[in-house]
C-alpha positions as CSV (number, residue, x, y, z in Angstrom):
1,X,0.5,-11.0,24.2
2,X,4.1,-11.8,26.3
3,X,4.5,-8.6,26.5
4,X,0.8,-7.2,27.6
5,X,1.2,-9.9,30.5
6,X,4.3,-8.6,31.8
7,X,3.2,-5.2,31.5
8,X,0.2,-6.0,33.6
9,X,2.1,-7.7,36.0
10,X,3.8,-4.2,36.4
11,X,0.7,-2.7,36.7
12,X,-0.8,-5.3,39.3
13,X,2.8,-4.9,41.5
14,X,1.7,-1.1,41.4
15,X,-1.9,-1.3,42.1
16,X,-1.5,-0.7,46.2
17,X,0.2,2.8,45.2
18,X,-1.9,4.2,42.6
19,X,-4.9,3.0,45.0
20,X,-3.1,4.6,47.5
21,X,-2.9,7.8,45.2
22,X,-6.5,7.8,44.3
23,X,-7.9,7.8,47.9
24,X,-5.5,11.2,48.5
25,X,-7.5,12.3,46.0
26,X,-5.2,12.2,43.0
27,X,-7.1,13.6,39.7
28,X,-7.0,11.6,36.4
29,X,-5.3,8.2,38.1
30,X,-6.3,4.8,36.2
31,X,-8.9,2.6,38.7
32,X,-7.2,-0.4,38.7
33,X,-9.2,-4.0,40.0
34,X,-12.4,-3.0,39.1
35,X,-13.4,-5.5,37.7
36,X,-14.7,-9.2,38.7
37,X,-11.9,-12.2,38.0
38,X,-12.7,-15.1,35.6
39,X,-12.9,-15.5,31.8
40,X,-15.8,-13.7,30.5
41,X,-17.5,-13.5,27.3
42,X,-18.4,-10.0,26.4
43,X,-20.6,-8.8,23.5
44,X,-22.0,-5.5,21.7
45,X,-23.1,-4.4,18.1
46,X,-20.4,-3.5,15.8
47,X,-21.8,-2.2,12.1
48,X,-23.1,-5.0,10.7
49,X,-23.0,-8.1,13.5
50,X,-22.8,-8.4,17.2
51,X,-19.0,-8.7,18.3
52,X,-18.1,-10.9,21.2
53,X,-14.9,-11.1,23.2
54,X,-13.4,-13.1,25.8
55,X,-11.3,-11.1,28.4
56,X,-9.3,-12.7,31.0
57,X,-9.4,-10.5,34.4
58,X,-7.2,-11.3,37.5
59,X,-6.8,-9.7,40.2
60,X,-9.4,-7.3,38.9
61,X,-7.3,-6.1,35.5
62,X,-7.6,-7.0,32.4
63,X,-4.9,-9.1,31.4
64,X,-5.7,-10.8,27.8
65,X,-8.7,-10.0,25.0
66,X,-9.4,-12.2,22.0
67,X,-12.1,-11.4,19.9
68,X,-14.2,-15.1,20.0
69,X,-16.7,-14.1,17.0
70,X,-17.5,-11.1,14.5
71,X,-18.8,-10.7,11.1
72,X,-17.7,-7.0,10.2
73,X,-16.1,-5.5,7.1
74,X,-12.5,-7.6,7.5
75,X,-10.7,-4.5,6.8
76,X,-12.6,-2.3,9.1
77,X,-12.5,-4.9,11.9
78,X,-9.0,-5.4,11.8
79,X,-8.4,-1.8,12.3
80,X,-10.8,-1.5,15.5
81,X,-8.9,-4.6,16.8
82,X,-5.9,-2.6,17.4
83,X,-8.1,-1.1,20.4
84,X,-7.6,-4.4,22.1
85,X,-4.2,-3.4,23.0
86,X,-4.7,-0.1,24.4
87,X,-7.5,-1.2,26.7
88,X,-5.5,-3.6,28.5
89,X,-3.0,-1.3,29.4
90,X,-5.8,1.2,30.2
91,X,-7.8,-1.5,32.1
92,X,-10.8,-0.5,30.5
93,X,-12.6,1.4,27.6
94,X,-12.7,4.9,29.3
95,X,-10.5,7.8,27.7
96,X,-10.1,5.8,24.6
97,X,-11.0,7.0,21.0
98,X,-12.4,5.2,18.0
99,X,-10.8,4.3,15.6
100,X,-10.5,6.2,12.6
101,X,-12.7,5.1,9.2
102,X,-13.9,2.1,11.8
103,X,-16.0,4.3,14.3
104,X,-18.6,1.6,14.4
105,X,-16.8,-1.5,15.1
106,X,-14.7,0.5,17.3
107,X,-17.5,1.5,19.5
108,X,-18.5,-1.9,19.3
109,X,-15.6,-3.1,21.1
110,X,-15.4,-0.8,23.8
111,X,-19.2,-1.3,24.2
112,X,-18.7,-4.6,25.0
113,X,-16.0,-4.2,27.4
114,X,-18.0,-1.9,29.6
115,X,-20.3,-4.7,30.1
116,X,-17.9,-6.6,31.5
117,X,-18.4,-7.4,35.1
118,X,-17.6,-4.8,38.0
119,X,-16.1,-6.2,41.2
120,X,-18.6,-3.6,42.7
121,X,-21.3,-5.0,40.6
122,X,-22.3,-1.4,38.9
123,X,-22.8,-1.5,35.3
124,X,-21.8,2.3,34.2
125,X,-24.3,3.3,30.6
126,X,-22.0,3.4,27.7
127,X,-21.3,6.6,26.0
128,X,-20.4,6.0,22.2
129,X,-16.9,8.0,21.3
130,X,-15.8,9.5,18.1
131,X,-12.4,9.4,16.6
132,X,-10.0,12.5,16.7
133,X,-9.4,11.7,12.7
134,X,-12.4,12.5,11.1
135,X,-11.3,13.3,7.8
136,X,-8.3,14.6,6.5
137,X,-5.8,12.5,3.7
138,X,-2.6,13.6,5.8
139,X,-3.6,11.4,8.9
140,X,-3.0,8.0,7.6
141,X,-1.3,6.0,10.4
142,X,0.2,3.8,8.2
143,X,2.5,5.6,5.8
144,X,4.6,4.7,2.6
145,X,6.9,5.7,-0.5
146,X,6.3,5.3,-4.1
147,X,9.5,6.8,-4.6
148,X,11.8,4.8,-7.5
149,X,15.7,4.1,-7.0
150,X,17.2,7.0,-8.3
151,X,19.7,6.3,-11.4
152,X,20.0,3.6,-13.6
153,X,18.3,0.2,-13.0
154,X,19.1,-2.9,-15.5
155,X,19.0,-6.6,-15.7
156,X,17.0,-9.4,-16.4
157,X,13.0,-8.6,-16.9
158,X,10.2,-11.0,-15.7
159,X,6.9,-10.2,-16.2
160,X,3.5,-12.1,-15.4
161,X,-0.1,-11.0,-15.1
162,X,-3.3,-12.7,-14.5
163,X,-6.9,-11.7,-13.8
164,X,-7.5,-12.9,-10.0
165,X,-10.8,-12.7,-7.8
166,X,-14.1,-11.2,-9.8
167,X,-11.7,-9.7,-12.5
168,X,-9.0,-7.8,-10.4
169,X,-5.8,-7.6,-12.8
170,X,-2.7,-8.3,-10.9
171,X,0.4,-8.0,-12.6
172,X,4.4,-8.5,-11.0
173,X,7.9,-7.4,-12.6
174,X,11.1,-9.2,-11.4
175,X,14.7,-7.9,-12.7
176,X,17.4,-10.2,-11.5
177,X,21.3,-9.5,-12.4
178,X,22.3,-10.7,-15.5
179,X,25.0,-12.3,-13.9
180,X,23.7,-13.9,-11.4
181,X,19.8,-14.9,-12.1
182,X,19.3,-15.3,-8.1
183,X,20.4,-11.9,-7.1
184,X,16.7,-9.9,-7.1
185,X,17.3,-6.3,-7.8
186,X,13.9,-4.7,-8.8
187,X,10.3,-6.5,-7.7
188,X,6.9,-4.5,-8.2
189,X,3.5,-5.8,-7.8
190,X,0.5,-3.7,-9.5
191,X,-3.0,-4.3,-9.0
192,X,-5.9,-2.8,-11.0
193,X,-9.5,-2.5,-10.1
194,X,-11.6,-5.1,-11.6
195,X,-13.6,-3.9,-14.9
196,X,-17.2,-3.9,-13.4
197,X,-15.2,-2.6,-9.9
198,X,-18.4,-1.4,-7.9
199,X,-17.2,2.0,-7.7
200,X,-17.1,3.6,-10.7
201,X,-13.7,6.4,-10.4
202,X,-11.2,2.8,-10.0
203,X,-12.9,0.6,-13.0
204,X,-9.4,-1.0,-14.5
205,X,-7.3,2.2,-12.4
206,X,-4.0,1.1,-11.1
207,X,-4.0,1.0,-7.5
208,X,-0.5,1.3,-7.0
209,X,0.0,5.5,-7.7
210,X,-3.7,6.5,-7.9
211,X,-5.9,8.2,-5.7
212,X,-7.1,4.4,-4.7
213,X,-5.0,4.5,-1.6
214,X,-6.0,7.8,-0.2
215,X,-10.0,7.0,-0.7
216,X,-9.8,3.4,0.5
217,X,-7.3,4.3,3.0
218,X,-9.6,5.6,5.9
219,X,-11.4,2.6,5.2
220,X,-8.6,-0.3,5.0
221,X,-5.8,1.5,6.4
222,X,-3.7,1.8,3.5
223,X,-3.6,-1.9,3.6
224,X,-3.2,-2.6,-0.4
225,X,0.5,-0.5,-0.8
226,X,1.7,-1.0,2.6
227,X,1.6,-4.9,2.0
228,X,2.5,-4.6,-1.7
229,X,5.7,-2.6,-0.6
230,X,6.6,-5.1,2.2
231,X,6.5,-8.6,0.1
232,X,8.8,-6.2,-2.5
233,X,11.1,-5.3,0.1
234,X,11.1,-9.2,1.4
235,X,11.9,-10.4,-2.3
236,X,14.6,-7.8,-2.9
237,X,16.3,-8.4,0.7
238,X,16.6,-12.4,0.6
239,X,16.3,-12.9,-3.1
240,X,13.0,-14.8,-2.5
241,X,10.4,-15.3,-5.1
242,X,8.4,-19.0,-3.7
243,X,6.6,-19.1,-0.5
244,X,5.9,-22.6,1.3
245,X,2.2,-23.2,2.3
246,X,1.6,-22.6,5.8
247,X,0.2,-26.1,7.4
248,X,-1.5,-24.8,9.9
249,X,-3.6,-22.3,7.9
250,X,-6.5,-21.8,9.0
251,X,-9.2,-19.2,6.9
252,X,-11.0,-18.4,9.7
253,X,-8.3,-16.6,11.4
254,X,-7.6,-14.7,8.6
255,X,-8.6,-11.2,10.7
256,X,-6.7,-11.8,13.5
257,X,-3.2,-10.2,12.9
258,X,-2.0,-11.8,16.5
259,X,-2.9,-15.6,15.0
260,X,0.2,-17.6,13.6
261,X,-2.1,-19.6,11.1
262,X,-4.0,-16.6,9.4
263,X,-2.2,-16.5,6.2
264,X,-1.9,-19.0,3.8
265,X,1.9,-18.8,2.7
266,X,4.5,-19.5,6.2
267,X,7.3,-16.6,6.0
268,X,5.2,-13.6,5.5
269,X,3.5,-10.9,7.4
270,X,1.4,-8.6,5.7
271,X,-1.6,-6.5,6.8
272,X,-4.9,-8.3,6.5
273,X,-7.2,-6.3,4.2
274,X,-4.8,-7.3,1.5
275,X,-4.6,-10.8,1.7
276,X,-6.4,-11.5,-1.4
277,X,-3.9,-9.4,-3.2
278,X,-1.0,-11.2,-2.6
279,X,-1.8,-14.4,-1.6
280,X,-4.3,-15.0,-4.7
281,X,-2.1,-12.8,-7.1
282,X,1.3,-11.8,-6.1
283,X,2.4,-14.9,-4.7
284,X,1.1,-17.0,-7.6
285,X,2.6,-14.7,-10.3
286,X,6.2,-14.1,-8.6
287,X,6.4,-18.6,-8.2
288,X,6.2,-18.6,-12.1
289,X,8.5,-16.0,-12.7
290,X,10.5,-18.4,-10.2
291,X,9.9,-21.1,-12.5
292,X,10.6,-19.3,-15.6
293,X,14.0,-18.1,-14.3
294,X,15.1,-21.7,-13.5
295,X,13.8,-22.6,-16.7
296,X,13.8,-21.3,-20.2
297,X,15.0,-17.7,-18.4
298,X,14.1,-14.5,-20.8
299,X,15.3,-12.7,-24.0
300,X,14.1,-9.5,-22.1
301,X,16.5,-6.6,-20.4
302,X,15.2,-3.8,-18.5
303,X,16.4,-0.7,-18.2
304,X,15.5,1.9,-15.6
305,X,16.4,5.9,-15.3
306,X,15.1,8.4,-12.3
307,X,16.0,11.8,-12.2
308,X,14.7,13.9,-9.8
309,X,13.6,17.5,-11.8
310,X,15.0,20.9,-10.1
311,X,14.2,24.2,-10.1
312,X,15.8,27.1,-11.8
313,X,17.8,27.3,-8.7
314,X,18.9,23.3,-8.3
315,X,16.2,22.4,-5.8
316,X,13.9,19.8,-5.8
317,X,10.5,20.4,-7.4
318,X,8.8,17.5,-5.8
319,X,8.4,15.7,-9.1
320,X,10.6,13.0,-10.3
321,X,11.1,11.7,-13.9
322,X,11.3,8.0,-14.8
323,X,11.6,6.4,-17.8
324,X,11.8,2.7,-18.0
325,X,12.5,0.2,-21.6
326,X,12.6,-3.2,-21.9
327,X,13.9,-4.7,-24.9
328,X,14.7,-7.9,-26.8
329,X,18.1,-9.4,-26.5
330,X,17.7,-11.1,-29.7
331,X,16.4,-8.5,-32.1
332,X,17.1,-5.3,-30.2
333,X,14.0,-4.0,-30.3
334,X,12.1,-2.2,-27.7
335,X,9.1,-4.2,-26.7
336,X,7.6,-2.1,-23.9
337,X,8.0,1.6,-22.5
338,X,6.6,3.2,-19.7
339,X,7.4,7.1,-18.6
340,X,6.3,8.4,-16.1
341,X,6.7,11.8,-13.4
342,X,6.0,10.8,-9.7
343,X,5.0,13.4,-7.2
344,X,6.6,13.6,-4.0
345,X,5.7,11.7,-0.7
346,X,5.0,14.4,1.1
347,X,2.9,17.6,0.0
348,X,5.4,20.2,1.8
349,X,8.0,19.2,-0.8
350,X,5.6,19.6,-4.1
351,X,6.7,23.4,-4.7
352,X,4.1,23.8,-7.2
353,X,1.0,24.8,-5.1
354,X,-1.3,23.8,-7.7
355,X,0.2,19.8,-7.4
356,X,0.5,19.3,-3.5
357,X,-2.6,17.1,-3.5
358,X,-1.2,14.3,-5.9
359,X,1.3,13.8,-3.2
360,X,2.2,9.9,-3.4
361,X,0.5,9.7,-6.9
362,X,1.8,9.3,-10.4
363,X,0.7,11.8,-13.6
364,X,0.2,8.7,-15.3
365,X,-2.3,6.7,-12.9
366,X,-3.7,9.5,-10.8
367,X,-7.6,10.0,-12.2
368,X,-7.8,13.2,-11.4
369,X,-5.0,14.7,-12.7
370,X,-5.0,17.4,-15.7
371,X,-2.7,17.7,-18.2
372,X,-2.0,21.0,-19.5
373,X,-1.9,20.2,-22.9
374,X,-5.2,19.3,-22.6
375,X,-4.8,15.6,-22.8
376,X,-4.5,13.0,-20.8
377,X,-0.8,12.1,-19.8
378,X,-1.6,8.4,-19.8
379,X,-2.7,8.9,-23.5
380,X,0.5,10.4,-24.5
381,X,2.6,8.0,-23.4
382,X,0.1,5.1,-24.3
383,X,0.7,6.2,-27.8
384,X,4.9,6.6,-27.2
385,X,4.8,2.8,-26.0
386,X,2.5,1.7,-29.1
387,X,4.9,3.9,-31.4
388,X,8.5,1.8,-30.1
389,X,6.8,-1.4,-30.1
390,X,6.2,-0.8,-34.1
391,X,9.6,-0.1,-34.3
392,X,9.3,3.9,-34.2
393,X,13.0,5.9,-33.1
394,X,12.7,6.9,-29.5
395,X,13.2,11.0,-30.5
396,X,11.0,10.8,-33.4
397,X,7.5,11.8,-31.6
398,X,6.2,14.3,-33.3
399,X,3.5,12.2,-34.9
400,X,2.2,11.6,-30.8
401,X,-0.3,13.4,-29.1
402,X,0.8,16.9,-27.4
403,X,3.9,17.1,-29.2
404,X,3.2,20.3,-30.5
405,X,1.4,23.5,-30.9
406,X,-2.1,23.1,-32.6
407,X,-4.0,26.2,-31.9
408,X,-7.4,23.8,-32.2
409,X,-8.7,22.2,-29.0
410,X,-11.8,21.4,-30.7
411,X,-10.2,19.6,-33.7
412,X,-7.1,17.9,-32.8
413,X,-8.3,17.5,-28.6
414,X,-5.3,18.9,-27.7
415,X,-3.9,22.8,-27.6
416,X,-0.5,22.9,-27.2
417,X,3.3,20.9,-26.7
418,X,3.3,19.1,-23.0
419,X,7.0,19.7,-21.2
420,X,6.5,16.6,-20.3
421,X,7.8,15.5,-23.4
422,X,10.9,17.9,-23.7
423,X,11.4,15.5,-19.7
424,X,11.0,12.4,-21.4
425,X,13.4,12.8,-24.3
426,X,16.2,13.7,-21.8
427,X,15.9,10.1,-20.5
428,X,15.7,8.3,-23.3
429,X,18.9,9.7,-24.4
430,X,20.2,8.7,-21.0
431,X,18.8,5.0,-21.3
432,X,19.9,5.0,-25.3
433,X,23.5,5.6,-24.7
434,X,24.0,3.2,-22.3
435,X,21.9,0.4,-24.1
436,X,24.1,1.4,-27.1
437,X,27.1,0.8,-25.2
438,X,26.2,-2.4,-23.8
439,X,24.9,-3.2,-27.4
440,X,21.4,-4.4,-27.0
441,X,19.7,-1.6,-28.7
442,X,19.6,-1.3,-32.8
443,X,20.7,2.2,-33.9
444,X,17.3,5.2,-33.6
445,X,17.6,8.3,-35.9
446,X,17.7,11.4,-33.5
447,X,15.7,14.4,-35.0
């Protein structure tokens, strides 16, 4: 708010010229003290409560807002706060749009700062406003990646999950270097929708490459990833897996992004609306891993491959393969597999027409993506991770699903070979020589 208050005072130091403007009749110029000095307590109805705040005026411009009581949708309200900003340094709601996926609350805000008190004494009627973003998925202010490292990733694996608040499943990887157990080199955080999840489409659906992010996103502002991709990016920088408890957290604060005390661990910033996520999962999971590391440690390595695929002409096809194994030091086994193909960030560099709108998504966690081979990708390589784990060869698939040519949809539920596998085997060759080399893998028969 520092910076609001010197702005203002810019704005009051300028006030006898732009008043001087507007009585030479200059078009579109702000009205600057207009309104009556004091603290005043200003209310209107949001969506689903009456929101009140206190503005401080002097000099007749708006100098600070706080928002003194509100019970909207936390998510929603947090968004419409961000209006708070933009009417002081418009002194006043006029020209300003709503928010946004938070119309309501938005309108509730500026509603209640028209009734604020006019050094005039007029009371102008209050014409609601609409956003300029009324639909779209390509207008999220907030953006991120889902982009992996490109290359080979390996170290140390940690991995907790735990069901959190009404059933959500939260789950955290760590890979430290095997040298040096406090160097982070790798954190991810995945959340998925609770089983009895009231909508329907995300029952037990990652969030973290779905379309979750895209439908909830008008609605929360993207708030899930953007946090999850932050606290990663915080753990990876400073090698920092524990969080002290803030002492002077306070619950109910935890809307107000401009309070010190609204979040339970001291250190962090992430955008409220996601709270929940990491402060009753993420944080929780990552402090055993913590533990475990300066503990017992792990018989687990991970290893990582990303390859970006190209075209026929060594461009970039917006898709990129990643393969990922972790296996046990001790009997060189694999004990978990994951391969996936990620879509690009940004639908103008998907070259396939067909695949622009799973930008930011994954074939394996988007819901509505189809598989050509008539199955569903997650079910293919569902099946290749049961297959390692009992000790199957990494090239011998041809007992999985899609791995050939059946000619019977209706008996088999599936038509033909996917190329995704023809994708996959190319990194597991890449991951198998170099666990071979570093002689943590047992020997798989190539076909």
């Amino acid at each position: 708010m520092k910076s609001l208050n010197i702005f203002n005072k810019t704005l009051v130091s300028s006030a006898v010229l732009f008043g001087t403007m507007a009585l030479a009749g200059c078009a579109g110029s702000v009205d600057h003290g207009k309104y009556a000095d004091g603290v005043h307590d200003v209310s209107a109805k949001g969506k689903k409560s009456l929101i009140t705040l206190t503005v401080e005026v002097k000099n007749g411009n708006i100098v600070d807002i706080k928002t003194k009581s509100q019970k909207e949708t936390e998510s929603l309200y947090l968004n419409a706060e961000r209006l708070l900003a933009n009417v002081v340094a418009n002194n006043g709601h006029e020209g300003i749009d709503a928010v946004s996926g938070a119309t309501y609350s938005s309108n509730g805000i500026l509603k209640a700062i028209n009734s604020l008190p006019r050094a005039d004494g007029s009371q102008p009627e209050y014409v609601a406003v609409g956003s300029k973003e009324e639909s779209g998925d390509d207008n999220f202010k907030l953006k991120w990646s889902i982009q992996p490292q490109l290359g080979l990733l390996k170290g140390d694996y940690y991995f907790q999950e735990a069901r959190f608040r009404q059933g959500h499943m939260g789950s955290v990887a760590i890979v430290t270097d095997s040298n040096n157990a406090d160097n982070v080199i790798f954190a991810e955080f995945n959340e998925s929708g609770r089983p009895n999840y009231y909508t329907r489409l995300y029952q037990n659906v990652p969030k973290r490459m779905s379309e979750y992010n895209f439908s909830m996103g008008k609605k929360k502002g993207t708030a899930w990833v953007q946090s999850a991709l932050t606290m990663e990016k915080l753990m990876v920088e400073q090698d920092k897996l524990t969080f002290e408890l803030n002492p002077d957290f306070d619950p109910a604060l935890g809307n107000k992004l401009k309070e010190p005390n609204r979040l339970k661990y001291a250190g962090i910033d992430i955008v409220a609306g996601a709270s929940n996520s990491v402060q009753q999962s993420m944080v929780p999971l990552t402090a055993k891993i913590h533990a475990q590391i300066n503990g017992e440690g792990t018989n687990e390595l991970f290893y990582q491959n990303a390859e970006k695929l190209l075209d026929a002409k060594g461009k970039w096809t917006g898709v990129t393969a990643v393969l990922r194994l972790v296996v046990n030091r001790d009997s060189k086994q694999i004990t978990k597999a994951h391969y996936d193909e990620i879509f690009a960030d940004e639908k103008t560099q998907i070259k396939d027409a067909s695949l622009k709108k799973f930008y930011r998504q994954s074939k394996y966690e988007s819901i509505n993506y189809v598989e050509p081979a008539r199955i569903g990708f997650n079910v293919m390589f569902d099946a290749l991770n049961v297959h390692l784990q009992q000790g199957g060869s990494l090239f011998s698939i041809n007992d999985l699903p899609a791995t050939g040519d059946t000619g019977s949809y209706a008996a088999t539920g599936f038509t033909k070979r996917s190329d995704s596998w023809d994708l996959y085997l190319h990194q597991a060759d890449i991951l198998y020589r170099q666990m071979r080399q570093d002689g943590v893998i047992v020997a798989h028969n190539k076909i």
